[in-house]
C-alpha positions as CSV (number, residue, x, y, z in Angstrom):
1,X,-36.8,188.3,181.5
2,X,-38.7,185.3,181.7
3,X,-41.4,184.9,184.2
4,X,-41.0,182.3,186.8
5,X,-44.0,180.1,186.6
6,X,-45.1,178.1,189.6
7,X,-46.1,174.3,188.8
8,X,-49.1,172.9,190.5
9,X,-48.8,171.2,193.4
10,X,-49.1,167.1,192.4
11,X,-52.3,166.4,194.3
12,X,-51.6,164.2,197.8
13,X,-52.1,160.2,196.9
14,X,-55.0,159.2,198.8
15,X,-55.3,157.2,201.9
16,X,-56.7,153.6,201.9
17,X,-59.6,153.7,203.5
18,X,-59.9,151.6,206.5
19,X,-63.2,150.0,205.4
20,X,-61.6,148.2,202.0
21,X,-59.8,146.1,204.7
22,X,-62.0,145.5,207.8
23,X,-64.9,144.6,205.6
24,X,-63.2,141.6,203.7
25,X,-61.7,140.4,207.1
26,X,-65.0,140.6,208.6
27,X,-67.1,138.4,206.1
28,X,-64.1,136.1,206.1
29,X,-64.6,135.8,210.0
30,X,-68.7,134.9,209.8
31,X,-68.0,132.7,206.9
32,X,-65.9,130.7,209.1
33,X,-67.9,130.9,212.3
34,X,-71.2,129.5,210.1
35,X,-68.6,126.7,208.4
36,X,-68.2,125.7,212.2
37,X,-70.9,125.7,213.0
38,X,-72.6,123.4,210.5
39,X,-69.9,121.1,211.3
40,X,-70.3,120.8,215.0
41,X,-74.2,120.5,214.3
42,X,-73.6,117.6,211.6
43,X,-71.4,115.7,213.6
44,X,-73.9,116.0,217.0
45,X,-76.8,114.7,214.5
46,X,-74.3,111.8,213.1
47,X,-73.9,110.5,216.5
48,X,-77.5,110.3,217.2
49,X,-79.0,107.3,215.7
50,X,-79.6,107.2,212.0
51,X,-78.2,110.9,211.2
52,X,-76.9,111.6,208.2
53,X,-73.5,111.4,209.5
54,X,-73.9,107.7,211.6
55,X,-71.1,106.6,210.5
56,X,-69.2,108.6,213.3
57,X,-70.9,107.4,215.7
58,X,-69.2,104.7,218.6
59,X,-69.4,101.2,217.1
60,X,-71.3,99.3,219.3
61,X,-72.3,95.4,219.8
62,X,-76.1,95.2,217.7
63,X,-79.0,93.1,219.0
64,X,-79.8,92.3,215.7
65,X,-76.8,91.7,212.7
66,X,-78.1,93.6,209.2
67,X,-76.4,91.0,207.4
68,X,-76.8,87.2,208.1
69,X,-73.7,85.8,206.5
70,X,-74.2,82.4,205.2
71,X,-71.6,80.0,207.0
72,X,-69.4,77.7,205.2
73,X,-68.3,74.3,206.1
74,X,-65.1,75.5,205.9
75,X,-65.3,77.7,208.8
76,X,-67.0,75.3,211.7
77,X,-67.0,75.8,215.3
78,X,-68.9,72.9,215.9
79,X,-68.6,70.5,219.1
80,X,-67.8,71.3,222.5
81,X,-66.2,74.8,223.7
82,X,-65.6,76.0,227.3
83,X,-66.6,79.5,227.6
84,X,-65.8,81.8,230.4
85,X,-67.3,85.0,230.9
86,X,-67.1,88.2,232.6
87,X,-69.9,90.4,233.2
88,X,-68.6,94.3,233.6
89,X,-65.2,93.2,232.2
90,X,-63.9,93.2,235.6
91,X,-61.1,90.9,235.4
92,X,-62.7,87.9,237.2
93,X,-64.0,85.7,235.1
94,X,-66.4,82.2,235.9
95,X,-66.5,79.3,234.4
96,X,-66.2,77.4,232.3
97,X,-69.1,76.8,231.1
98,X,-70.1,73.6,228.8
99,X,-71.3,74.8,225.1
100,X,-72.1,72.4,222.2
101,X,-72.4,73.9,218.5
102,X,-74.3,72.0,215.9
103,X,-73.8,71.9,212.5
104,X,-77.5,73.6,211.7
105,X,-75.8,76.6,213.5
106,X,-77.8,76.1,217.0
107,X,-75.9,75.4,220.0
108,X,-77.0,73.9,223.6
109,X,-75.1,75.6,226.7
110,X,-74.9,73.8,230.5
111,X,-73.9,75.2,233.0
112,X,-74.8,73.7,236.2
113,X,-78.1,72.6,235.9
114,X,-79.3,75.2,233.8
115,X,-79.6,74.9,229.7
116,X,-79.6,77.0,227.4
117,X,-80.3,77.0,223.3
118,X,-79.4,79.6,221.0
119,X,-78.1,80.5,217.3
120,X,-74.9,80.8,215.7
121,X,-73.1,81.6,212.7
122,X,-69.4,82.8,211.4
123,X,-68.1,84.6,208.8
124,X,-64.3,85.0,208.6
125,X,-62.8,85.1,211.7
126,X,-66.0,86.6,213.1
127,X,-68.2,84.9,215.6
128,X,-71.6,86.0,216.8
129,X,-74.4,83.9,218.8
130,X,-77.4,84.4,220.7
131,X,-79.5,82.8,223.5
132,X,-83.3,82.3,222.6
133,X,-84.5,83.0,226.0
134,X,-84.7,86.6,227.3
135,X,-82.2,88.7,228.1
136,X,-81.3,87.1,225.2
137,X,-77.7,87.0,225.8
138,X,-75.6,88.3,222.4
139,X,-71.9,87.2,222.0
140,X,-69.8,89.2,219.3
141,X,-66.2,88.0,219.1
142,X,-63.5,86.9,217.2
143,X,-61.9,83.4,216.3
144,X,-58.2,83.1,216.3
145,X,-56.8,81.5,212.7
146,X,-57.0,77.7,214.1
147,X,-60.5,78.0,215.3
148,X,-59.4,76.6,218.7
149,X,-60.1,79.8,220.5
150,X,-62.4,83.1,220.1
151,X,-62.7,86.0,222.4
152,X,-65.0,89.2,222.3
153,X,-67.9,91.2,224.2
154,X,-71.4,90.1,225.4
155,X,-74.7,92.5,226.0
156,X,-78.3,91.8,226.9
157,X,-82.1,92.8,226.0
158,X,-82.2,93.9,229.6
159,X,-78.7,96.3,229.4
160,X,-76.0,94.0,230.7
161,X,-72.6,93.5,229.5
162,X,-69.5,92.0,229.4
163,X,-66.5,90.2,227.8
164,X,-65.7,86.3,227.1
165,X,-63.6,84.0,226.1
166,X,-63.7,80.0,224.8
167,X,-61.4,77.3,223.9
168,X,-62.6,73.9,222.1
169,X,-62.2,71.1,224.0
């Protein structure tokens, strides 16, 4: 007779371990939250003066241009415009108001019996000019393709601004 031989029990597969999961997930989740982090802290610093992410910061009218474009003949505003502005962009605007632009890019303004003398220049369809005397009224606008009309905002040295318009006379 043959003896019955009892075969070993096959040993019981092991469990996963909770740890070879939640670990993985959990420096996943910290990576993440430090990514974030840097972001939100590079993005404040770009919006803060000269950051190293300025470039995401609000465009906004400069007192000074970085680049004085040379203006062509070509593009000339010169003679007499009518400009009417708006301080606060409120909607109501006064004038008009006499301006004369010179061909050596200064201009003379009038408006009532006060004058006014300034700078100008173009470049494009861009317009920018500025009074001599303080607050130093800056104008940053556009020209329309004929050059018969231009449009755009207005600040101060003192913290005023507003919007304008002017059409050639």
């Amino acid at each position: 007779m043959s003896e019955i031989t009892e075969m070993p029990e096959a040993p019981q597969p092991r469990k996963p371990t909770q740890w070879k999961i939640i670990i993985p997930v959990a420096i996943v989740v910290v990576l993440c939250c430090i990514c974030l982090v840097v972001a939100g802290v590079l993005a404040y610093m770009g919006t803060q003066g000269t950051g190293p992410l300025s470039m995401l910061a609000t465009a906004t009218p400069t007192r000074t241009p970085t680049k004085t474009p040379t203006p062509t003949t070509e593009l000339s505003i010169t003679g007499d415009w009518d400009i009417y502005y708006d301080w606060d962009c409120t909607g109501s605007y006064n004038g008009p108001v006499l301006i004369t632009f010179f061909d050596d890019y200064t201009y003379v303004l009038t408006e009532d019996s006060d004058t006014g003398y300034g700078t100008w220049y173009i470049a494009g369809d861009y317009i920018d000019f500025m009074f001599d005397d303080y607050p130093n009224a800056h104008y940053i606008g556009t020209l329309d393709y004929s050059y018969t009309y231009m449009e755009g905002t207005m600040d101060t040295a003192d913290g005023s601004s507003g919007c304008w318009y002017g059409i050639i006379r």
